[in-house]
One Martini backbone bead per residue (centre of mass of N, CA, C, O) as a GRO file, in nm:
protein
  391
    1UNK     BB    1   0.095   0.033   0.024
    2UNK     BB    2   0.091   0.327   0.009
    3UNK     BB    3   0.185   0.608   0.105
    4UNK     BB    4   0.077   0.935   0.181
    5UNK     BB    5   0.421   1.040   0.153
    6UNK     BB    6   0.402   0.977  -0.164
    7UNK     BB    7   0.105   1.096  -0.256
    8UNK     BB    8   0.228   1.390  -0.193
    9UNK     BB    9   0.491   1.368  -0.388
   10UNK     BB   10   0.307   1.319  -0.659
   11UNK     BB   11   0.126   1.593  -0.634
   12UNK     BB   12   0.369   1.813  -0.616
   13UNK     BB   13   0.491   1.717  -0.905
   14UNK     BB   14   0.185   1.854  -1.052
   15UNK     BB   15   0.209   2.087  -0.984
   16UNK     BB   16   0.484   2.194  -1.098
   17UNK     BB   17   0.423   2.123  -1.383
   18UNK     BB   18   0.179   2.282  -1.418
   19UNK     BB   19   0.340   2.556  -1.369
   20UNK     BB   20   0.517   2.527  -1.568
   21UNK     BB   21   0.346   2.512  -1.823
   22UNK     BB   22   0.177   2.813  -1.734
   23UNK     BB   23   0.465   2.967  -1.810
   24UNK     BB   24   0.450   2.927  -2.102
   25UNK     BB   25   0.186   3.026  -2.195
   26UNK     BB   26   0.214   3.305  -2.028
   27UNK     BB   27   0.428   3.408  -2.244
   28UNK     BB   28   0.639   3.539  -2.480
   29UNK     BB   29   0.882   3.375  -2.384
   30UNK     BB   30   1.133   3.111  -2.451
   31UNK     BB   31   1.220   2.921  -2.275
   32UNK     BB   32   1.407   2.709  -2.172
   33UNK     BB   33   1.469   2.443  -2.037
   34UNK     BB   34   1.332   2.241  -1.756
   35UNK     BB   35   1.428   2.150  -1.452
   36UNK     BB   36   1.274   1.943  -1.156
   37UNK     BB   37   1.364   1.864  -0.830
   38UNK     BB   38   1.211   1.621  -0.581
   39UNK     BB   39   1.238   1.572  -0.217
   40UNK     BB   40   1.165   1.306  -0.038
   41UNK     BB   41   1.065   1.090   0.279
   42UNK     BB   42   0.998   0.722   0.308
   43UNK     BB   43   1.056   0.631   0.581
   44UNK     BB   44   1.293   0.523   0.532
   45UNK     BB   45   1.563   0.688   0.445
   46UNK     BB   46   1.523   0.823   0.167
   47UNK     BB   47   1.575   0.913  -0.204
   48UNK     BB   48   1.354   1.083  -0.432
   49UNK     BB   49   1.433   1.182  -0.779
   50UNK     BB   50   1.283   1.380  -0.981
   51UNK     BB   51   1.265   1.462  -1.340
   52UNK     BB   52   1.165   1.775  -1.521
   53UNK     BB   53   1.112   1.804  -1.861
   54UNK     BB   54   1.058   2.080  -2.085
   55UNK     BB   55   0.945   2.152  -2.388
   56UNK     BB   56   0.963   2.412  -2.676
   57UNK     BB   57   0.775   2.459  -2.928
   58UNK     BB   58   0.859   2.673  -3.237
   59UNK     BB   59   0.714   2.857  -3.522
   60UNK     BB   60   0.891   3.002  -3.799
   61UNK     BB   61   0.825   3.288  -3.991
   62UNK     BB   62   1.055   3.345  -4.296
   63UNK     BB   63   1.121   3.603  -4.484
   64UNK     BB   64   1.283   3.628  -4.814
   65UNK     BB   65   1.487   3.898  -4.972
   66UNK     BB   66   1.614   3.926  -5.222
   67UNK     BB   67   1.931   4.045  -5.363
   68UNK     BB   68   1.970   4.228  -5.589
   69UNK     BB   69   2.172   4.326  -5.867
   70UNK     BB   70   2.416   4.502  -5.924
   71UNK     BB   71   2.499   4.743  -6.110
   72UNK     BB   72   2.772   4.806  -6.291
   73UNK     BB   73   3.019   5.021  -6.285
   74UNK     BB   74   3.077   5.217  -6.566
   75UNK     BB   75   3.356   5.094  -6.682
   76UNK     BB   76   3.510   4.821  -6.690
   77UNK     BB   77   3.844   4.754  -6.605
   78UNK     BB   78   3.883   4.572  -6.860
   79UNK     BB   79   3.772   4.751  -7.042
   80UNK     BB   80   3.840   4.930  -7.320
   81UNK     BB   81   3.878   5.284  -7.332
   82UNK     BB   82   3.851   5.223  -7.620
   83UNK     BB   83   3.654   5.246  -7.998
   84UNK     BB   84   3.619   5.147  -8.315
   85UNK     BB   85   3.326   5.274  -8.557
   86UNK     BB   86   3.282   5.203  -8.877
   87UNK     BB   87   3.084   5.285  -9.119
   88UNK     BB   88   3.070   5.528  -9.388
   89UNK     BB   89   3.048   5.786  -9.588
   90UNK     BB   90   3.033   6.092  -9.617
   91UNK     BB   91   2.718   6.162  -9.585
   92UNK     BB   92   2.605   5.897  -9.491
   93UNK     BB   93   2.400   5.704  -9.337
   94UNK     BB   94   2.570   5.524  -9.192
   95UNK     BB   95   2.759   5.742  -8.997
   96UNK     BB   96   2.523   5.821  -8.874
   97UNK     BB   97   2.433   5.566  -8.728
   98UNK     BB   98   2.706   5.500  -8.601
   99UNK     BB   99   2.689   5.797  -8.405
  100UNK     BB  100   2.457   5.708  -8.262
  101UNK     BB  101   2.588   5.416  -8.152
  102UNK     BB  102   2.787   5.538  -7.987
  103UNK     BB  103   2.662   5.732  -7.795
  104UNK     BB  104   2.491   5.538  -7.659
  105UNK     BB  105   2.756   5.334  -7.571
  106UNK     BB  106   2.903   5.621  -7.396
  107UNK     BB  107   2.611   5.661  -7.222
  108UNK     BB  108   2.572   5.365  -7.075
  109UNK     BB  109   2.943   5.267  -7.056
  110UNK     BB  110   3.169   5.527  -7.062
  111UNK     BB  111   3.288   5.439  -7.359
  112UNK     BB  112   3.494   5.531  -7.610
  113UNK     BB  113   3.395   5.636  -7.961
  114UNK     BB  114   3.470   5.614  -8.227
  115UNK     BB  115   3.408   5.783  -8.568
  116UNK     BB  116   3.453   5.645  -8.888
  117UNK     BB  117   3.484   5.571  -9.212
  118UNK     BB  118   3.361   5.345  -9.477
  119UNK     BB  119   3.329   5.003  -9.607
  120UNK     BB  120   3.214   4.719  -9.571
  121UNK     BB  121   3.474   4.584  -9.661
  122UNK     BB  122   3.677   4.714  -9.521
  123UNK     BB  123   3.541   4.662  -9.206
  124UNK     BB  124   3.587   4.399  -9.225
  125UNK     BB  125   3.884   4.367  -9.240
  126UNK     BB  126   3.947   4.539  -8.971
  127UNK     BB  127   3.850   4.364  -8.863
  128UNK     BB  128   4.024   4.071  -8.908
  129UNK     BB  129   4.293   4.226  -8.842
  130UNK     BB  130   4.224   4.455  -8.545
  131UNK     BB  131   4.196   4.743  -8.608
  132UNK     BB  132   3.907   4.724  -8.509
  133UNK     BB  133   3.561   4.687  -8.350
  134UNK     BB  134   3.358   4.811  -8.506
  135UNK     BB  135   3.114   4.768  -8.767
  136UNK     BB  136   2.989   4.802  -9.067
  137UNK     BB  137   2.784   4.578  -9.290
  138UNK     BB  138   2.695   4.260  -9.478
  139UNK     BB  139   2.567   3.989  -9.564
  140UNK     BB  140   2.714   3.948  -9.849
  141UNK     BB  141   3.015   3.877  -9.688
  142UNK     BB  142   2.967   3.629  -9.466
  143UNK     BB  143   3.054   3.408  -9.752
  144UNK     BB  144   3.288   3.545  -9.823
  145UNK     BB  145   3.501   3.542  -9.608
  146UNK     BB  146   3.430   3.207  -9.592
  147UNK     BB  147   3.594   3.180  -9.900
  148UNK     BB  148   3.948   3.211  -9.967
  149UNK     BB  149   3.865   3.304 -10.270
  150UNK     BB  150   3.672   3.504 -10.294
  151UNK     BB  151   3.839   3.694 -10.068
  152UNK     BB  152   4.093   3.755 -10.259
  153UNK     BB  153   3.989   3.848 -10.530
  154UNK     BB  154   3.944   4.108 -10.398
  155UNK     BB  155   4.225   4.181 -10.207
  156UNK     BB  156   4.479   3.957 -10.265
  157UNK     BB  157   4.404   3.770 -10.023
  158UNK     BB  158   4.427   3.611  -9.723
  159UNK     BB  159   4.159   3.566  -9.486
  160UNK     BB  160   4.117   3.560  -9.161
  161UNK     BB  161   3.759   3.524  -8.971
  162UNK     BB  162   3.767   3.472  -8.670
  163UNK     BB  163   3.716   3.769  -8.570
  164UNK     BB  164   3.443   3.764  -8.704
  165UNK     BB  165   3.154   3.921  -8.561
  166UNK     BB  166   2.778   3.936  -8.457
  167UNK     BB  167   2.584   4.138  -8.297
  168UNK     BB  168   2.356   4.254  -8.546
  169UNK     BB  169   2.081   4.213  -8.761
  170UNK     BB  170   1.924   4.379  -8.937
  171UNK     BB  171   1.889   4.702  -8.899
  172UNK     BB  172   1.888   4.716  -9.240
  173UNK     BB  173   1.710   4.536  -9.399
  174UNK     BB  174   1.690   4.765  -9.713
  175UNK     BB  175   1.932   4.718  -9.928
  176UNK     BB  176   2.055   4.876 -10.252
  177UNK     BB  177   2.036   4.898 -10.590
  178UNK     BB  178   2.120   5.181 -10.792
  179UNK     BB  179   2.069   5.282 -11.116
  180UNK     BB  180   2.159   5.644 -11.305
  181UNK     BB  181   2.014   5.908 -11.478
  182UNK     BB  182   1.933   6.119 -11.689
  183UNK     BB  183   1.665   6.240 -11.814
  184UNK     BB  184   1.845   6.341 -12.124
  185UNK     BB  185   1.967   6.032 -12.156
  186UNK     BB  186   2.006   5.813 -12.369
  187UNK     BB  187   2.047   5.625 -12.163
  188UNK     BB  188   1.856   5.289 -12.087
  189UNK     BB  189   2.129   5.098 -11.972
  190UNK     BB  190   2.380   4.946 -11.883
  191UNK     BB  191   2.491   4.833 -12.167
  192UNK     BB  192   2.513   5.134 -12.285
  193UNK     BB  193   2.728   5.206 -12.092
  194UNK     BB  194   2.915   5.032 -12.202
  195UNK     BB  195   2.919   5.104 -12.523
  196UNK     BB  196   3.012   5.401 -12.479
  197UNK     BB  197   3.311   5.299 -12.341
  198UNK     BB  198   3.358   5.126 -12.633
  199UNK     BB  199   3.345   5.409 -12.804
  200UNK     BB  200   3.482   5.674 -12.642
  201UNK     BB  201   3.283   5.822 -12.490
  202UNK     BB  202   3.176   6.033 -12.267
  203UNK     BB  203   3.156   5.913 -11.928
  204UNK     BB  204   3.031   5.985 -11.601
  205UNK     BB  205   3.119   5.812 -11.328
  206UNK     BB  206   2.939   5.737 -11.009
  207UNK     BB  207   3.018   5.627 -10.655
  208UNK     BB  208   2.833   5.650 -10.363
  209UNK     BB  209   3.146   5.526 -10.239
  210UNK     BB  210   3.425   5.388 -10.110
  211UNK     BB  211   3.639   5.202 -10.132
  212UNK     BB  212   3.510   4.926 -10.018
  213UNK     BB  213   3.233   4.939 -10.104
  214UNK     BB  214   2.966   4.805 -10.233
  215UNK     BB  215   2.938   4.991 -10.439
  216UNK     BB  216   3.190   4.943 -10.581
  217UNK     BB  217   3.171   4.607 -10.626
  218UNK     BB  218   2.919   4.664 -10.811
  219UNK     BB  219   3.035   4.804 -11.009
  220UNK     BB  220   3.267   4.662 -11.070
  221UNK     BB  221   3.080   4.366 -11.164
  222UNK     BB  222   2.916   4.502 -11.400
  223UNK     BB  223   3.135   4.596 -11.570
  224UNK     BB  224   3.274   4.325 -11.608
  225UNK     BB  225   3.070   4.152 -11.736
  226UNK     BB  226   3.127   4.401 -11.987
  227UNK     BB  227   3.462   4.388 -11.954
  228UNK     BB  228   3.524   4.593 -11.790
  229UNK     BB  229   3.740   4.829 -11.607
  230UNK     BB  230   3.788   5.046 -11.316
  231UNK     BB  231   4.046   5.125 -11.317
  232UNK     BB  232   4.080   5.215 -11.592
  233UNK     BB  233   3.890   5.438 -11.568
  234UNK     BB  234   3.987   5.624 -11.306
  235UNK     BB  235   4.248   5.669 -11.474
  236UNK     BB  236   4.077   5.812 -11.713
  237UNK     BB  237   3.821   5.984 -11.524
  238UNK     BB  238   3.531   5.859 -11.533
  239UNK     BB  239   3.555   5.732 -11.227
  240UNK     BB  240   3.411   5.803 -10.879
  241UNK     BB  241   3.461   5.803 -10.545
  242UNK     BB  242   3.254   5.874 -10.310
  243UNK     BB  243   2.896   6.007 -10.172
  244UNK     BB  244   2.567   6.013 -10.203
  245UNK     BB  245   2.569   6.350 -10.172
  246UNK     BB  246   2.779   6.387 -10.447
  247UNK     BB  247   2.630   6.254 -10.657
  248UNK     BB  248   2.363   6.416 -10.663
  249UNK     BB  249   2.476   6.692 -10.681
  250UNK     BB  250   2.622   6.622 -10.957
  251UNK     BB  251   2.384   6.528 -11.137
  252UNK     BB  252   2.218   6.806 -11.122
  253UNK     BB  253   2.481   6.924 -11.235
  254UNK     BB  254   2.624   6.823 -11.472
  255UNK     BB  255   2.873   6.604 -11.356
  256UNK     BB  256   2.703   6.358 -11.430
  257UNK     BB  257   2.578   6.071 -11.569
  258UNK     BB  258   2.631   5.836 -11.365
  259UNK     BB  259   2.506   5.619 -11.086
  260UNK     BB  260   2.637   5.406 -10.847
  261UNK     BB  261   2.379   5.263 -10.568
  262UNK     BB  262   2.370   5.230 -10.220
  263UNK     BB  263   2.078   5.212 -10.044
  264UNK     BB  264   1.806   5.346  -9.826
  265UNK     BB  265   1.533   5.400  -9.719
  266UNK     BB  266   1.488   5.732  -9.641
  267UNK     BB  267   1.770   5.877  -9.800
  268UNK     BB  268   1.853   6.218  -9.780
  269UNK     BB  269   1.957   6.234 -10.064
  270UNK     BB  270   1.720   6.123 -10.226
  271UNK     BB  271   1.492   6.361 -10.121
  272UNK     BB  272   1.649   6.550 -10.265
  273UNK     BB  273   1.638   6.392 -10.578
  274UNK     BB  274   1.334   6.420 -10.572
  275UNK     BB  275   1.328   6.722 -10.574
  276UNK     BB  276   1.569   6.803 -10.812
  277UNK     BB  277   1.486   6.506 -10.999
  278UNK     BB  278   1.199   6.360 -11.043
  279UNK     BB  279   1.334   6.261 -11.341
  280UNK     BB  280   1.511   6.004 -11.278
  281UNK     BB  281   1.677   5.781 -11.460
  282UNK     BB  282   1.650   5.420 -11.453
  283UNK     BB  283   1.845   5.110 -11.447
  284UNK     BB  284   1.790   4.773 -11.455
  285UNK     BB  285   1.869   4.520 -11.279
  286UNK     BB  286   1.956   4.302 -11.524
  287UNK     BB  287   2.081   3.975 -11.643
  288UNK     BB  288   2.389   3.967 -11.675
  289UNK     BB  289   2.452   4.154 -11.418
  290UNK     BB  290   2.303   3.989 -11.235
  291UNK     BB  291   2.418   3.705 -11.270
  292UNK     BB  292   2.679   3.772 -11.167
  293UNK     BB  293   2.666   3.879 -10.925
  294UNK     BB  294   2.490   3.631 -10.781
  295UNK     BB  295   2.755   3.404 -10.863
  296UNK     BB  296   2.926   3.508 -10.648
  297UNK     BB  297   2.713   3.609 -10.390
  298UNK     BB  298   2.597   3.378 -10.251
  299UNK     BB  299   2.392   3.203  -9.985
  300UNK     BB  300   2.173   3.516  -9.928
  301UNK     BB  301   2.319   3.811  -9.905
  302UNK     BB  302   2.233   3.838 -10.177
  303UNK     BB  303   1.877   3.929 -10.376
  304UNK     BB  304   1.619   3.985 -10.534
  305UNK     BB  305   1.464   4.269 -10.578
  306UNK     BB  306   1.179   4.542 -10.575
  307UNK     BB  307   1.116   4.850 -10.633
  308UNK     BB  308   0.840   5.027 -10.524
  309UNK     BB  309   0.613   5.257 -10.559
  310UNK     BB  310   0.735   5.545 -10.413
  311UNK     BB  311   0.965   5.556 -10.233
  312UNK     BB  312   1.026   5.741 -10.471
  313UNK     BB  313   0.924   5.950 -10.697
  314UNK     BB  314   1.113   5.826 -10.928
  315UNK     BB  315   0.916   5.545 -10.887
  316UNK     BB  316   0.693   5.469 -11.136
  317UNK     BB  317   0.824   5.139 -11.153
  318UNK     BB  318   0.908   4.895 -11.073
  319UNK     BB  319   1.230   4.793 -10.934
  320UNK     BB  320   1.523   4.550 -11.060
  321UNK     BB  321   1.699   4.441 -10.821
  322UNK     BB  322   1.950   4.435 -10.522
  323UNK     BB  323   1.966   4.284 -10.208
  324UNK     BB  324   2.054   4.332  -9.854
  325UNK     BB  325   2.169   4.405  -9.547
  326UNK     BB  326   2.251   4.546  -9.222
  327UNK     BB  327   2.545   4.488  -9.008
  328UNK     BB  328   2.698   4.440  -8.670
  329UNK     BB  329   3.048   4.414  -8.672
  330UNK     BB  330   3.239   4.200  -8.414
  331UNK     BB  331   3.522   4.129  -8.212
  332UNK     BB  332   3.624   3.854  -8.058
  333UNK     BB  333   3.865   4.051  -7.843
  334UNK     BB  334   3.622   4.112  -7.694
  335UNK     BB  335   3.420   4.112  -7.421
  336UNK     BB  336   3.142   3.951  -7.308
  337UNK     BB  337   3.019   4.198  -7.119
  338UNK     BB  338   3.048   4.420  -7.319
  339UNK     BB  339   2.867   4.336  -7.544
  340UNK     BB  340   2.604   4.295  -7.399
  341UNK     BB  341   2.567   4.579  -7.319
  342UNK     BB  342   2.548   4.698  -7.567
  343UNK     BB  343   2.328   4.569  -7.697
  344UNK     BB  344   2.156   4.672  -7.438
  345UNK     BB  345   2.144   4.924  -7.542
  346UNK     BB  346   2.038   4.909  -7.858
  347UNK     BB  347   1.754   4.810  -7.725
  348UNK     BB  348   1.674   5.034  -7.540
  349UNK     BB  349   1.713   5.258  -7.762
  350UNK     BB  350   1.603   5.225  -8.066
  351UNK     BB  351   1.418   5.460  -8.043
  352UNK     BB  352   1.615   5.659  -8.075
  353UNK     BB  353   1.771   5.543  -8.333
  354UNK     BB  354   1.501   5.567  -8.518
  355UNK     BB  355   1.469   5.887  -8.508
  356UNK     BB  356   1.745   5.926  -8.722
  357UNK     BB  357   1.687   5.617  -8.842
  358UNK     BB  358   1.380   5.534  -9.026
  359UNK     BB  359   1.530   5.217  -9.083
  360UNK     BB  360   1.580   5.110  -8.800
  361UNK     BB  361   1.620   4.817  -8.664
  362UNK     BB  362   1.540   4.529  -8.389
  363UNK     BB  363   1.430   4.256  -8.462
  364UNK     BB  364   1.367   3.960  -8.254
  365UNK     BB  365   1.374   3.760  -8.489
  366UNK     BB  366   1.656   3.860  -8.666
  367UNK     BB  367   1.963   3.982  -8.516
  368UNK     BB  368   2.053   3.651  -8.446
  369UNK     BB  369   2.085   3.597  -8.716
  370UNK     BB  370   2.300   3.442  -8.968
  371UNK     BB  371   2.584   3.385  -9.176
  372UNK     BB  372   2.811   3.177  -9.318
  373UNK     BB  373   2.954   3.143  -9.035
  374UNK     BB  374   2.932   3.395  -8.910
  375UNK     BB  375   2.898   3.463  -8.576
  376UNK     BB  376   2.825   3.517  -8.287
  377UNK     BB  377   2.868   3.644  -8.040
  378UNK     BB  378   2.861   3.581  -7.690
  379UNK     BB  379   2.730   3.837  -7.588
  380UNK     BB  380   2.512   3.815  -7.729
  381UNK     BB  381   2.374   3.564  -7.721
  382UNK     BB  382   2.320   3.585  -7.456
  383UNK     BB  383   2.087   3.793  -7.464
  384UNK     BB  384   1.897   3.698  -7.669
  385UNK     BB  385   1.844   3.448  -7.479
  386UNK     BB  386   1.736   3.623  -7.207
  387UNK     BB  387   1.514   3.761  -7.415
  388UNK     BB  388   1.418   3.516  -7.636
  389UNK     BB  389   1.488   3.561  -7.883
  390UNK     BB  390   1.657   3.293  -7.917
  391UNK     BB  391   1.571   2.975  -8.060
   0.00000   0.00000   0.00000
């Protein structure tokens, strides 16, 4: 039987921990774990010794906020200091375009940017060579530059081309090619120049961009089609290499026969000579010099295509021509942190970039598209990929 000094014993044990329980729940402090021992005597002198330890779990809810990624204060300290950007010739949209995207990329990333006048051959062999850092080019040159015969012929060397990589595609979607003469001149085509020309008649002959631009090459090919030879001209004073605005002034001024010209829609020259020669003939590109041109350029990079009527007010019946895009080709001996910045600033100011040159586009469907073989850079790439336009 029980003594009731032991009953009284586990009694006590009881209250004790009752009260220890009513301590937490009435608090609001979590406290530690508590020992409570009590010692009583039963019968012969015993010692019984109980231990009650008590535990309070406790549920904690805890939101943690990402710390967002710190935009880096730029110029950052590896990125060269400076940068050599060449577009177009004097006066031309390209020079413009180049002058705005430099703008841009001074103001968003701190780094100086040079601006040179240039050519797309000349442009694409100067990234090629290590000259410069960025530069405007042409679809039509990216399966050239990979093809080390066709690009020997063109400049007579082998050019190494692993160091061009493509920053942005179409940024001009729809570059083409006129050729045209005064409304009051007997020539009606192509063949006629070549005719003029192979006949001894006096025929100055006009190229709206400088050596090494598209505008050069096509009209020298154009030429060669037909026997003619670009040096032999030039030698002989009958034709010469300027810039989109100095042609359209010379032939409205009656110091030119002929033009060829690339450019492209709403370009400043053109608006002018809507308004100040609104009849001048245009020389249709089409059959053996169409055909030649085609056999060289391959690829996909030139191609056949119609300026619309009314494109300028001078063009009141389709004209069929050919055409490539505009594309910024960067060195890839710079750093992928600058390249995707660079992007990520063309992208964000875009709308301000097309503010100067209306043709000038940015489209996420577009800009990563390749050719030739000659690929994104990988800052690009990396962007591209990031903003899901990269498929």
């Amino acid at each position: 039987m029980v003594s009731q000094s032991v009953l009284t014993a586990i009694l006590v044990v009881l209250i004790v921990v009752a009260g220890v329980v009513g301590y937490f729940a009435g608090t609001t402090a979590v406290p530690p774990p508590k020992t409570v021992t009590i010692t009583t005597t039963v019968g012969t002198p015993t010692t019984i010794t109980t231990t009650v330890t008590t535990k309070v779990t406790e549920r904690v809810t805890v939101i943690v906020t990402p710390t967002p990624t710190p935009t880096p204060t730029f110029p950052l300290p590896h990125w060269p200091k400076s940068l050599v950007f060449r577009g177009g010739a004097v006066g031309s949209a390209w020079l413009v375009l180049a002058s705005v995207i430099a703008s841009v990329i001074e103001k968003e990333l701190g780094i100086t940017v040079r601006v040179e006048p240039g050519g797309s051959l000349a442009n694409t062999m100067a990234i090629a060579k290590g000259d410069i850092e960025l530069g405007l080019s042409q679809t039509v040159w990216m399966p050239i530059f990979t093809d080390p015969e066709k690009i020997k012929s063109l400049v007579g060397e082998v050019v190494n081309a692993s160091r061009i990589k493509i920053l942005a595609n179409a940024i001009l979607p729809f570059y083409f090619e006129m050729i045209y003469t005064r409304p009051d001149s007997p020539i009606n085509s192509i063949e006629d120049v070549a005719k003029a020309v192979k006949e001894g008649k006096t025929l100055r002959i006009g190229v709206g961009g400088v050596a090494g631009s598209l505008d050069d090459i096509i009209a020298r090919m154009v030429l060669r089609a037909y026997g003619l030879n670009l040096e032999e001209l030039i030698a002989k004073g009958m034709l010469t290499l300027s810039s989109e605005s100095d042609v359209v002034s010379k032939i409205v001024e009656g110091k030119l026969d002929v033009v060829f010209e690339t450019t492209m829609p709403g370009a400043s020259a053109y608006r002018e000579l809507e308004v100040r020669m609104p009849n001048v003939k245009l020389l249709p590109l089409v059959g053996k010099e169409r055909d030649y041109l085609l056999n060289f350029f391959t690829g996909g990079g030139l191609y056949t295509c119609s300026l619309p009527i009314g494109l300028f007010k001078f063009i009141t019946t389709e004209y069929p021509t050919v055409c490539t895009a505009t594309i910024i080709i960067v060195s890839a001996d710079l750093p992928e942190d600058l390249v995707y910045y660079m992007v990520k600033a063309i992208d964000k100011n875009k709308d301000y970039i097309k503010g100067s040159i209306a043709a000038f586009e940015f489209n996420p469907n577009e800009v990563w598209k390749t050719l030739g073989g000659v690929e994104l850079h990988s800052g690009a790439a990396k962007y591209y990929k990031e903003m899901g336009y990269m498929k």
